[in-house]
C-alpha positions in Angstrom: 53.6 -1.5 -11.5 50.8 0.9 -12.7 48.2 2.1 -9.9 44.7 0.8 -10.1 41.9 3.8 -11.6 39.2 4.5 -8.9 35.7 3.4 -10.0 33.6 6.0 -10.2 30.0 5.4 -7.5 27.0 3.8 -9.8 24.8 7.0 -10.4 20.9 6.0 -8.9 18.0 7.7 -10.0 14.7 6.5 -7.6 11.6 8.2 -8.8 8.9 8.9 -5.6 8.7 9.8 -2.0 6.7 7.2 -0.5 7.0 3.9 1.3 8.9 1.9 -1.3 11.1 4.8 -2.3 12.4 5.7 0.9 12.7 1.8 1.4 15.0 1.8 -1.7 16.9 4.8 -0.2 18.0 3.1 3.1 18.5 -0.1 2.2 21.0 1.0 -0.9 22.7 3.4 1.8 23.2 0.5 3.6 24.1 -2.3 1.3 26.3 -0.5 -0.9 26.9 3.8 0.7 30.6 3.8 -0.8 29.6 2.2 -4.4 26.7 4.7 -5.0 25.6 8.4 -5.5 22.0 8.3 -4.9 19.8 11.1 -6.2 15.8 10.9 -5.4 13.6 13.0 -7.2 9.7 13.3 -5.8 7.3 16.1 -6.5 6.4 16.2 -2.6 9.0 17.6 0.1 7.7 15.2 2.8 7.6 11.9 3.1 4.4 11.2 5.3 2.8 7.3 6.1 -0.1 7.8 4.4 -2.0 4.5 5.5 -2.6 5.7 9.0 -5.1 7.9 7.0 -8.0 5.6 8.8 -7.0 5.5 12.2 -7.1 9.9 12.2 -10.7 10.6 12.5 -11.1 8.3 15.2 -8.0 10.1 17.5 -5.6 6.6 16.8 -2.9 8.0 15.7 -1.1 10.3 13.3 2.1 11.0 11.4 4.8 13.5 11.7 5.7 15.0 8.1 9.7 13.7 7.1 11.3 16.1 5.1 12.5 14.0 2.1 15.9 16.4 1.8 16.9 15.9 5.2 16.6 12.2 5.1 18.9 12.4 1.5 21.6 14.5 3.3 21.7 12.4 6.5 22.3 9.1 4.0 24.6 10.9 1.9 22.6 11.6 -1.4 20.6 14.4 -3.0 16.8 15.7 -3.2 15.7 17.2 -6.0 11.6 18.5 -5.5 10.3 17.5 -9.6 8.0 15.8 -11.3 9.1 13.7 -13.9 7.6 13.7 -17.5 9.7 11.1 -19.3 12.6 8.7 -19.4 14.8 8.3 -22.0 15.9 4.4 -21.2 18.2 4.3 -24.1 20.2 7.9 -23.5 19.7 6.4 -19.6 18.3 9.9 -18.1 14.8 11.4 -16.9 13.5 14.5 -18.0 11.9 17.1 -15.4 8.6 19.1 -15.3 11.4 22.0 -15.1 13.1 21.0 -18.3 16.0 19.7 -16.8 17.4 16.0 -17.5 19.1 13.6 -15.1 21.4 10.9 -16.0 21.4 7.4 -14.2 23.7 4.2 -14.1 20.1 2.6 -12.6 16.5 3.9 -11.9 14.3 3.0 -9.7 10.9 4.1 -10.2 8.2 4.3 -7.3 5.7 6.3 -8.5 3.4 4.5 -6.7 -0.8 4.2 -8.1 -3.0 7.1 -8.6 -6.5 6.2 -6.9 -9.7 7.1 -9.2 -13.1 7.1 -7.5 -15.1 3.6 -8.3 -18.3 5.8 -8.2 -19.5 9.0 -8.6 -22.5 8.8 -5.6 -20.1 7.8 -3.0 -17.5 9.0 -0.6 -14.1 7.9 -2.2 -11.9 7.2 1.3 -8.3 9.0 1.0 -9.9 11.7 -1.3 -11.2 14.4 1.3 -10.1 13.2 4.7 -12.6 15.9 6.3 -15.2 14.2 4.6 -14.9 11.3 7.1 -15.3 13.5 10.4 -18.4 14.5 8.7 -19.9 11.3 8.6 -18.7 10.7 12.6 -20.2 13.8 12.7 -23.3 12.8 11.4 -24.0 9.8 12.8 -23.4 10.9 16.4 -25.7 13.9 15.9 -28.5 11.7 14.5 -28.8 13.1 10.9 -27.3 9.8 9.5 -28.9 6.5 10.8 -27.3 4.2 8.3 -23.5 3.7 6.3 -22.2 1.5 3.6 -18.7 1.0 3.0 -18.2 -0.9 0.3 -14.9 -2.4 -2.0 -15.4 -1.8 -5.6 -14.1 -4.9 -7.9 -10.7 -4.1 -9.7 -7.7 -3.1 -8.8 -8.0 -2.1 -4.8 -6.5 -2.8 -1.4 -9.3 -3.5 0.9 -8.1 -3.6 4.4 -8.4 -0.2 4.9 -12.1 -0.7 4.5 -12.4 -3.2 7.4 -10.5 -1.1 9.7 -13.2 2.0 8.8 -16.0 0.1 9.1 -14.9 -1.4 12.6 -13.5 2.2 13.9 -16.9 3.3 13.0 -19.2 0.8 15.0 -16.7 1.1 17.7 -16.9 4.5 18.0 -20.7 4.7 17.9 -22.0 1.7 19.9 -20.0 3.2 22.8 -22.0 6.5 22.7 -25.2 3.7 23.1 -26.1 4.5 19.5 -28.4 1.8 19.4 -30.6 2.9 15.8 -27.2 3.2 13.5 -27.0 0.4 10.8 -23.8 -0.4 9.6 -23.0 -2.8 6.2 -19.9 -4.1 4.3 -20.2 -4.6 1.1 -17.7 -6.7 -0.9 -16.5 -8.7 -3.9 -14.6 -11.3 -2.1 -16.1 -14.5 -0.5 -14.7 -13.6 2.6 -13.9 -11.2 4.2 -10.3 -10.2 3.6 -9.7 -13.5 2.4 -6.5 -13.1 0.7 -5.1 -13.7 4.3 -6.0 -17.1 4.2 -9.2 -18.9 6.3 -8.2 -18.6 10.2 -8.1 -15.2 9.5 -11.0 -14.8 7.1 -12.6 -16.7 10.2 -11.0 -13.9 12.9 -11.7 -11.1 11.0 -15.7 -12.6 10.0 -15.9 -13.4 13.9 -14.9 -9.4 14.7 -17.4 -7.9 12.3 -20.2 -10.0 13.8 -19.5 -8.4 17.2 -19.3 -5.1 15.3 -22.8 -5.9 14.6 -21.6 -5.0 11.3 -24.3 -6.8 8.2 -21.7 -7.7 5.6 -22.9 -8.3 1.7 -19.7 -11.0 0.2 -19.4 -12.1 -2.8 -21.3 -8.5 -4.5 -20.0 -6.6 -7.1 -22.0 -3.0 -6.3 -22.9 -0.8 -8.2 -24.0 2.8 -7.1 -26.1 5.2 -9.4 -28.2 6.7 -7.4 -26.6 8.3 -3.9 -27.6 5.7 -0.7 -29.0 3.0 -3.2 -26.4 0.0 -3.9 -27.4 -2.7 -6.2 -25.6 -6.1 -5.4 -26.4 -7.7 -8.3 -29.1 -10.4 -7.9 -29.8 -9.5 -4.2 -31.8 -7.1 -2.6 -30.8 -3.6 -2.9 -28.9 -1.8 0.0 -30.9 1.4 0.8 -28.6 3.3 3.2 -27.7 7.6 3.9 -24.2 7.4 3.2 -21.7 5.1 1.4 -18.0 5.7 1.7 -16.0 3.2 -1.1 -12.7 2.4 -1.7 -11.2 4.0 -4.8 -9.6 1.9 -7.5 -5.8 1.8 -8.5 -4.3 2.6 -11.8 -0.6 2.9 -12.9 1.5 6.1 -13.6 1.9 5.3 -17.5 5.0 7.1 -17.3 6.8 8.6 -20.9 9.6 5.8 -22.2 7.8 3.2 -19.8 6.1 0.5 -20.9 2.7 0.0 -18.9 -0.6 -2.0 -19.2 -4.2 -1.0 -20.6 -4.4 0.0 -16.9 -0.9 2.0 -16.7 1.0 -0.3 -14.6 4.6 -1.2 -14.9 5.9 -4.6 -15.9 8.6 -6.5 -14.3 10.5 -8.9 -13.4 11.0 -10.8 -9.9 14.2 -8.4 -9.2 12.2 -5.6 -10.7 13.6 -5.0 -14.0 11.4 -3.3 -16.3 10.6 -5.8 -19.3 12.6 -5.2 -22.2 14.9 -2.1 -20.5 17.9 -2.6 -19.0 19.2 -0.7 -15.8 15.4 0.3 -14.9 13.7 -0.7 -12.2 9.8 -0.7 -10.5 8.8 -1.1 -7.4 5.7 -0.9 -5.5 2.2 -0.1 -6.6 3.5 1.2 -10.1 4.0 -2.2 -10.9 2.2 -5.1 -12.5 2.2 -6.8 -9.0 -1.3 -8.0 -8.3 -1.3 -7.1 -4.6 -0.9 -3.3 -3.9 0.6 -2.8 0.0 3.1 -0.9 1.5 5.1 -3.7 3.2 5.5 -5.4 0.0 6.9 -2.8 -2.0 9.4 -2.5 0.4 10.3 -6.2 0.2 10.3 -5.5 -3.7 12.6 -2.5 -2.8 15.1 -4.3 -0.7 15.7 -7.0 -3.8 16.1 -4.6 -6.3 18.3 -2.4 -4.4 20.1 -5.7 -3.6 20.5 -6.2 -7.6 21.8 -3.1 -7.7 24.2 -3.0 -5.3 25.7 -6.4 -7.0 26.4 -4.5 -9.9 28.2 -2.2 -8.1 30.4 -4.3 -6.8 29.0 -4.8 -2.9 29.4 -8.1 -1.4 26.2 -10.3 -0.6 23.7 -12.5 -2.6 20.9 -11.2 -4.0 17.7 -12.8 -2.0 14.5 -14.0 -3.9 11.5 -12.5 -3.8 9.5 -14.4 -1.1 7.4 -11.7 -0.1 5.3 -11.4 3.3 2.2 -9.5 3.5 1.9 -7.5 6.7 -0.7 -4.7 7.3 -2.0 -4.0 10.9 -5.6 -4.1 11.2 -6.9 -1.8 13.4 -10.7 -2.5 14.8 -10.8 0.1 17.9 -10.9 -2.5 20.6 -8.5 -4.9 19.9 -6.6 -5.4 17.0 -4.9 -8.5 14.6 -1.9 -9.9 14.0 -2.9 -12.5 11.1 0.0 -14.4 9.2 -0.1 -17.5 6.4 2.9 -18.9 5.4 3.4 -20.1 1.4 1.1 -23.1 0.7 -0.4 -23.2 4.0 -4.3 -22.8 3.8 -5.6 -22.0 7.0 -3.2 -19.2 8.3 -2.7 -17.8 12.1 -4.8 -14.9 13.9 -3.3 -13.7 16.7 -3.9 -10.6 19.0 -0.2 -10.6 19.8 3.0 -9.1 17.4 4.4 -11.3 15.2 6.8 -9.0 13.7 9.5 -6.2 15.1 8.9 -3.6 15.1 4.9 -3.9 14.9 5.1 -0.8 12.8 1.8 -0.1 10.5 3.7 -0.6 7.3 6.6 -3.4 7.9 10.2 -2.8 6.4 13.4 -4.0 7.1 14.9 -0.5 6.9 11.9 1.7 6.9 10.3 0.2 9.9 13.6 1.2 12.7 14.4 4.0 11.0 10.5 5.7 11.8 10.6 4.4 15.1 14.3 5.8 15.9 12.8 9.2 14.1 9.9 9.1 16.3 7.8 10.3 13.4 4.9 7.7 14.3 2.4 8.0 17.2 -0.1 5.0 16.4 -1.2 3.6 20.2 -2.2 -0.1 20.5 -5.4 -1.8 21.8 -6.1 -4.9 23.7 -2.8 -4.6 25.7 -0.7 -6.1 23.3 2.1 -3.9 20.9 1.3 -3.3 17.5 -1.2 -5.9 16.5 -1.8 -6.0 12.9 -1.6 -8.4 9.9 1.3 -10.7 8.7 1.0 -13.3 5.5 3.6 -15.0 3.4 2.8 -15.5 0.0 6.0 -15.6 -3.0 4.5 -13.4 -5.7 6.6 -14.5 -8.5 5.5 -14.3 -12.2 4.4 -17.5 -12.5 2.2 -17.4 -9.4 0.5 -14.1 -9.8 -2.7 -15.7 -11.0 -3.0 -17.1 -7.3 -4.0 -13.8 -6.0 -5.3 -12.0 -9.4 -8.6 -13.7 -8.7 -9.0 -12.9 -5.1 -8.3 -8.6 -5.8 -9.6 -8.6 -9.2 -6.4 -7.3 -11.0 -4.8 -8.9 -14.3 -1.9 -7.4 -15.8 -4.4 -6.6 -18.4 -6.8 -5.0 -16.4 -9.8 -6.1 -13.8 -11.5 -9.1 -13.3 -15.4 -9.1 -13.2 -16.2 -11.7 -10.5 -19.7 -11.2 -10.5 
């Protein structure tokens, strides 16, 4: 009788430090810790929640910083602080901005999008934070008397947006600010109408008592600062517009991308025509670009990975549910749609646990255990927000390409 040879741990690679990375991170550790030796490689030290950006400048909430080598030593794995220039998919490693190369069994990457401004006259939200306080600023002290925010067509995520542009009104028709004029400006038909019509309808109903003037169904253009041009209608005259920036891919070295750099993949996340990589997140060809998604992305892939280690347990499909708390500064929405179902639900109560900003199975507990996350709730009821299912295979991707104005092959024009 000969002993049996040990199998040495499947070597994983995950490119990033953000939502779907860590996501990847704890839900390998804990579907397969004994099969694996997990190495994550991020250019950032922290790993920090980046879409309570909004709620800041109104006092809502903020973010403790997570230092991305403590979390790898408490789950058994390693940190290395690098960019990454290339990957060498057939020799299976990544090459550093130090020069250094990493082999892998499997890599994950989660590079995430980088946001370009939509236009050049405009506030970009996310690009100088400060820049928001200014406009608060403004407006309370009377040098501003009117704002725009407005969704540019392409490749955005444009709930953020919405919860500006209520935050805002909130925020000034307490202080009696009876001679500000607020507008929304916005591609879609409806506002926010991805999440299906009750909520179009809640979230419509919420910027009426906003006394928010919203422009749907408008491609703008900006080329002259304060002056939007809607394209048919009457132009929007206002002193400041703050716009959404648009998304484009990492088009990493070795990694097949579209004209628009993302990544493409399969409904496990399998980059097409590479074996043992993987995408997750907004680096991907996925048409909808949102933190709780990539981490339901995250959890199938790492379940596919953890299969071909050896761990017990199916791998799930990818029946994805859209969640993203909405925050309005009085009360805020839980709004969910279930696959095939037109109208969907608006609710000021939870439906979800925890009713975190950004919703994942391992990400959401192990914030809230970490007590990382200080986001208070309105209207009395925990953690209202935003909850939609909607399976974004392959074949149904068209479903929602139209509604954000992303193709795998670029934008949309709508207009």
């Amino acid at each position: 009788m000969t002993e049996s040879t040990p199998i040495a741990p499947l070597r994983v690679v995950i490119v990033g430090g953000g939502i779907a990375a860590l996501e990847a991170v704890l839900a390998l550790h804990e579907l397969a810790d004994a099969q694996l030796r997990v190495t994550l490689i991020a250019p950032e030290p922290d790993f920090i929640l980046r879409p309570l950006t909004t709620a800041a400048p109104f006092g809502r909430g903020h973010v403790d910083r997570l230092p991305l080598a403590d979390v790898m030593a408490e789950h058994g794995g390693r940190f290395i602080r690098s960019a990454v220039l290339r990957v060498d998919a057939e020799a299976h490693t990544v090459t550093l901005a130090t020069g250094a190369e990493v082999a892998y069994d499997a890599l994950v990457l989660a590079l995430g999008a980088s946001s370009v401004p939509a236009f050049t006259q405009a506030v970009t939200f996310g690009a100088h934070p400060e820049a928001l306080n200014g406009i608060l600023g403004d407006l309370e002290e009377g040098w501003s008397r009117s704002v725009a925010f407005v969704v540019p067509r392409g490749c955005t995520w444009p709930l953020p947006l919405y919860e500006l542009a209520l935050m805002t009104a909130e925020d000034v028709w307490s202080m009696n600010m009876d001679h500000v004029d607020l507008h929304l400006v916005t591609p879609e038909l409806e506002p926010l109408e991805i999440f299906g019509a009750e909520a179009s309808a809640a979230v419509t109903h919420m910027l009426d008592a906003a006394r928010i003037t919203v422009h749907h169904g408008v491609c703008a253009q900006i080329r002259q600062s304060g002056r939007i041009q809607t394209g048919g209608g009457p132009e929007i005259v206002v002193d400041c517009v703050v716009a959404l920036p648009v998304l484009e891919g990492p088009k990493l070295d070795g990694i097949p991308s579209s004209a628009h750099g993302f990544i493409p993949v399969d409904d496990v996340g399998l980059v097409d025509g590479l074996e043992s990589v993987y995408a997750v997140g907004d680096a991907t060809d996925r048409p909808i670009k949102q933190g709780g998604l990539a981490c339901q992305q995250a959890d199938v892939t790492a379940a596919h990975i953890a299969a071909r280690a050896g761990a017990a347990g199916a791998v799930p499909p990818l029946q994805q549910v859209l969640r993203g708390r909405l925050l309005t500064g009085t009360c805020d929405r839980f709004l969910r749609r279930v696959p095939g179902e037109f109208e969907g639900t608006a609710s000021n109560k939870a439906l979800w646990w925890p009713p975190e900003k950004v919703s994942g199975t391992y990400l959401s507990p192990y914030l809230v255990a970490k007590d990382v996350v200080h986001l208070s709730s309105r209207g009395g009821h925990p953690g209202p927000g935003i909850d939609l299912h909607v399976p974004v295979t392959r074949q149904r991707k068209r479903v929602h390409e139209d509604i954000l104005g992303l193709s795998p092959l670029g934008p949309i024009v709508r207009c």
